[in-house]
N, C-alpha and C positions, 0 to 999 in steps of 0.2 A: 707379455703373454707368450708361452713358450710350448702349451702342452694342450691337446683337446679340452683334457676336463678345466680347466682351467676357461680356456676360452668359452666352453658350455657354461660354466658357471657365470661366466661375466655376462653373456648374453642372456641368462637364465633373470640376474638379477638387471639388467637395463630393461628388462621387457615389465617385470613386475615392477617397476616404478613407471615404465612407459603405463600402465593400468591402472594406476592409480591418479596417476597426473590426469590420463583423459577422465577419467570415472567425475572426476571434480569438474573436469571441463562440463562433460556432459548434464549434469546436476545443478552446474550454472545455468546453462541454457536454458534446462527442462522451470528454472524456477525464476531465473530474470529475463531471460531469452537474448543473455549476447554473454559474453566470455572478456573477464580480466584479461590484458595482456600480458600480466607477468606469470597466467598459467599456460597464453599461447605459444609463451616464447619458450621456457620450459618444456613443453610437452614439443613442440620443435627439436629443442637440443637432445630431448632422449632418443626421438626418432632417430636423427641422426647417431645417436648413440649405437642403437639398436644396430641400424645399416651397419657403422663399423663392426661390431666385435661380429655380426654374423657372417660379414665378407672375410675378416682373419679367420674365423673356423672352416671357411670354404678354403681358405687358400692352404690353411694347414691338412685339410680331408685330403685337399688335392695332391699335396707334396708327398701326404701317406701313399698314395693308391698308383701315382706313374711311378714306374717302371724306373730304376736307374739307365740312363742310355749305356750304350755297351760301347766304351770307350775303348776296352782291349783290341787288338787285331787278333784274337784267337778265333775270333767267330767267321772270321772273313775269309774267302778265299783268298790264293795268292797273287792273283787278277785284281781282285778288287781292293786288297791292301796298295794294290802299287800305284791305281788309280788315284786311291783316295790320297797315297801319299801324296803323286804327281799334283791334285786339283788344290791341296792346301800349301801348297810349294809356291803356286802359280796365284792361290789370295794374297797370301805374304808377301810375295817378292816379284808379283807382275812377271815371270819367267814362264814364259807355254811353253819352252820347248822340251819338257819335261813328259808334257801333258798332251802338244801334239804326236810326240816320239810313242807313246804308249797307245793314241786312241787311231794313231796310223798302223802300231802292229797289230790291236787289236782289232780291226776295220770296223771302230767305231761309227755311228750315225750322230752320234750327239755332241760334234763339235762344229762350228762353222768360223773360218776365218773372220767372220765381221760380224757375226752373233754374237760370239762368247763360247760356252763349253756349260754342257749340262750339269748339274753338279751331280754327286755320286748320288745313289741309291738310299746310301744309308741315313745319307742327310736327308733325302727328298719324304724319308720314310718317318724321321723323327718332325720335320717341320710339320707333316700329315697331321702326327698327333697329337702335336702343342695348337695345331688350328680346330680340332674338336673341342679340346679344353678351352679353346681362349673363346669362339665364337659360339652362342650361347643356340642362336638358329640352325647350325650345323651340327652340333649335337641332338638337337631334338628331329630336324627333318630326316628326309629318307634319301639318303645318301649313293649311288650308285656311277662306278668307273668305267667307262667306255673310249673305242679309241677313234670313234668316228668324228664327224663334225657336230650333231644331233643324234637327239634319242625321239623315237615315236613311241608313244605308249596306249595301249589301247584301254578306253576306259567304258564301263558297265555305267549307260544312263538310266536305265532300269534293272527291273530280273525279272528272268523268268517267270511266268505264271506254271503254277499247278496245282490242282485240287482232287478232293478226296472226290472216291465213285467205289461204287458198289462191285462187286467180281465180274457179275454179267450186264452191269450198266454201259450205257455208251459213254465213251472217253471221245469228246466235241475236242477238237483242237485247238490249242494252246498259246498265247502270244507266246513272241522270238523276243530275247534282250534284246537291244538297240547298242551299238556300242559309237563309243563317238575315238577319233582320234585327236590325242594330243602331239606334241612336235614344239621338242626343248634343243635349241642350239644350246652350241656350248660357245662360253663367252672368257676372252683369255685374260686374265690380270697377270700381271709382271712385279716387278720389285728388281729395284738400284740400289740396294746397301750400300751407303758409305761410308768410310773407315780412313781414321787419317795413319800416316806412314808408322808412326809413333806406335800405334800400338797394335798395327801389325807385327813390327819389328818385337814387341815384348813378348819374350818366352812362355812368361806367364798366361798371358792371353788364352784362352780356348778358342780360337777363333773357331772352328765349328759350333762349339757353343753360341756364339755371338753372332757367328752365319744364320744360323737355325734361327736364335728368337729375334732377332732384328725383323726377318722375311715374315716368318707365323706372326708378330705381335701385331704390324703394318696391315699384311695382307686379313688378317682375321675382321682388323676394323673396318679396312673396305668392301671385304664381301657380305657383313653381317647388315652393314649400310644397303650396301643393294638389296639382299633377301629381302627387305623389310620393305623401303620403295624404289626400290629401281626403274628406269620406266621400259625396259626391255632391249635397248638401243645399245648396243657393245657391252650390255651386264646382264645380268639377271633380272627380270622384272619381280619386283618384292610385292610381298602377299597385301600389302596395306596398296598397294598401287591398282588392283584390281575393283572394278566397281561393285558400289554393294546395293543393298536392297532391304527395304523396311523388313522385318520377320514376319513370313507372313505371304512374301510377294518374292519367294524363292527361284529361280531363274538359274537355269545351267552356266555357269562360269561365270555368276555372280557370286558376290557373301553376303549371307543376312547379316545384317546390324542391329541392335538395341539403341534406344532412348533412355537415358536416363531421366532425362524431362526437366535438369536442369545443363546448362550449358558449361561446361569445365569442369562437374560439380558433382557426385551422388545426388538425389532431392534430399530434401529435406526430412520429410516421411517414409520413412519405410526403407531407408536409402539402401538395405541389403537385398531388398528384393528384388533388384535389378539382377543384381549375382546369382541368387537360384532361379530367377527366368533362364538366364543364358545357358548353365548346365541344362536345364529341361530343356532347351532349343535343339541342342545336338541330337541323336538318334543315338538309342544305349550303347550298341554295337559300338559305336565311336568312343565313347565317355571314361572308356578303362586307361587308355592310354593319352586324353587329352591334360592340358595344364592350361595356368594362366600365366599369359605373357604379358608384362606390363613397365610403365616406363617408372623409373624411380618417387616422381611426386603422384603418380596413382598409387602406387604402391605403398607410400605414405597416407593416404588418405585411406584405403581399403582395412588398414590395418586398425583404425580407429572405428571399424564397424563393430555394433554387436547387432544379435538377432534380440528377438522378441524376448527369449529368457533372460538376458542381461551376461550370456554367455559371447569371447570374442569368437569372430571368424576367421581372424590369422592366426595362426599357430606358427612358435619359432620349431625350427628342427633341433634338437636336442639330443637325438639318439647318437648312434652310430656315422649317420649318416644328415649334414647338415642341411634338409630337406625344409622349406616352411610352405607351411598352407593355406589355402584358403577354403572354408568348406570342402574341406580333406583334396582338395586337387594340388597338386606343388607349385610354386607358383616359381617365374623366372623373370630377374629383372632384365632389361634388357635399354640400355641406355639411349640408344637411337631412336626408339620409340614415341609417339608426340605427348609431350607431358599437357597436364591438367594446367591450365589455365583458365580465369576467370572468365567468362561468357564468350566462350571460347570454343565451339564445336570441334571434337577431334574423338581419333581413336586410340586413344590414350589403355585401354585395355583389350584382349582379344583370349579367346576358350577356344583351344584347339587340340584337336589330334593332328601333330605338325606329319608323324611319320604315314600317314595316310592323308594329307590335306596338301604338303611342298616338298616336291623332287628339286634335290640336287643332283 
């Protein structure tokens, strides 16, 4: 598979056999009430099927749309070419005194004899953006750089009151917002790349390349782990770590939760209607820029949905842009997530507006 439409095509046709395999499954059900296994295992393999060729169209979107890194030294000042030369002098060949000799004329801050030595800018700047792409939560949350220890934020528990009156009616006085404050430490993760002598020493090597993705691929998994449930204690506390609350019995710096009403499982009846509750649960204002977050075997299961007209509610992305849906919201797998398991209570799905709901 080498080309978009190609890969759009392959996904195009794994989805229409994925439809047809459940359609049978489903029609089993509705008329014996259990399912052959040579149509489960089947409608298994397509799933799977489905996952891959829509994960090669993501990675192909993705190769389309970054940026070639800017390898040349034309862009750099004279400063910072000699740096960078110095710090990849000193991966290669364990030599600082290249790298001391330069951040001592430069009176740099970001070396320390028994630390290490910062890496240049440009790399800090390319890892930045291979950790958007790679971490699925940091892409959708609300992302913000500061150079304190904590951020406070102040947040609106209510609004305002104000109503209509007459020109010469009395204007009776108005509640005040309420605002509550939040208070986000910032919490530090590191990375130890290691690299044997061998192929430092090969010409061929990029090792900025290999500096870059080693650091972004590692640190992406452990941070997207914490976003998700961290328990607040040296990482970030993750939004699934936060207590929730029946819908219904909403509570400041709690999250409302849904029932499915079976345990691991959609019900049986009706089992899409869980899904358009949870959209009608948010508040409009919210709902333009929420998605579904979910972990790989919900998301296998979701996709087996249809509604009442016999139409599904996952849609693959096919366009442009390889976006899939659920009841038109996008939906993003996210592997850390707690998958579906049989009689198994978990949050295995979540409807969010991430850039209004988790500060990074």
């Amino acid at each position: 598979m080498e080309t978009v439409r190609d890969a759009v095509n392959e996904l195009s046709c794994a989805f229409e056999e994925f439809k047809s395999i459940n359609d049978a499954r489903l029609h089993s059900l509705e008329k014996t009430g259990k399912v052959d296994n040579l149509i489960e295992q089947k409608l298994s393999r397509l799933n799977a099927e489905v996952d891959r060729t829509y994960d090669q169209l993501n990675k192909l979107q993705l190769s389309f749309k970054r940026p070639a890194f800017e390898d040349s030294e034309g862009s750099l000042s004279f400063a910072e070419q000699e740096r960078k030369s110095a710090f990849f002098h000193y991966i290669r060949k364990g030599d600082e005194s290249k790298l001391s000799q330069f951040e001592a004329k430069s009176l740099s801050t970001g070396s320390d004899p028994d630390g290490g030595y910062f890496i240049p800018q440009i790399v800090s700047d390319r890892i930045g953006r291979e950790l958007a792409d790679l971490s699925p939560i940091r892409a959708l949350a609300s992302v913000m750089t500061i150079s304190s220890s904590a951020v406070d934020l102040l947040v609106d528990k209510d609004k305002a009151e104000v109503g209509w009156v007459a020109e010469t009616g009395d204007r009776p006085e108005t509640t005040s917002p309420k605002l509550g404050k939040i208070r986000i430490p910032v919490h530090e993760l590191y990375a130890k790349p290691r690299a044997t002598q061998k192929l430092l020493d090969d010409a061929r090597v990029n090792v900025e390349e290999w500096l870059s993705n080693r650091i972004s691929t590692k640190m992406a998994q452990v941070e997207n782990k914490a976003f998700l449930d961290g328990n607040g204690e040296n990482k970030p506390k993750g939004f699934l770590a936060y207590e929730t609350v029946v819908r219904g019995g909403l509570e400041w710096g709690k999250i409302e939760h849904l029932i499915t009403g079976k345990k691991g499982a959609f019900a049986e009846a009706n089992p899409e209607d869980i899904l358009v509750e949870a959209i009608h649960a948010m508040k409009a204002e919210y709902q333009k820029g929420a998605v579904w977050l979910m972990s790989p075997s919900a998301h296998a299961a979701a996709r087996k949905l249809k509604d009442k007209n016999g139409l599904y509610l996952w849609h693959p992305g096919l366009g442009t842009e390889p976006i899939s849906t659920l009841l038109g919201y996008k939906v993003v797998i996210v592997d850390d997530m707690p998958s579906l398991t049989a009689d198994t209570a978990s949050n295995s799905i979540v409807f969010a507006n991430m850039k209004e709901g988790y500060q990074i």
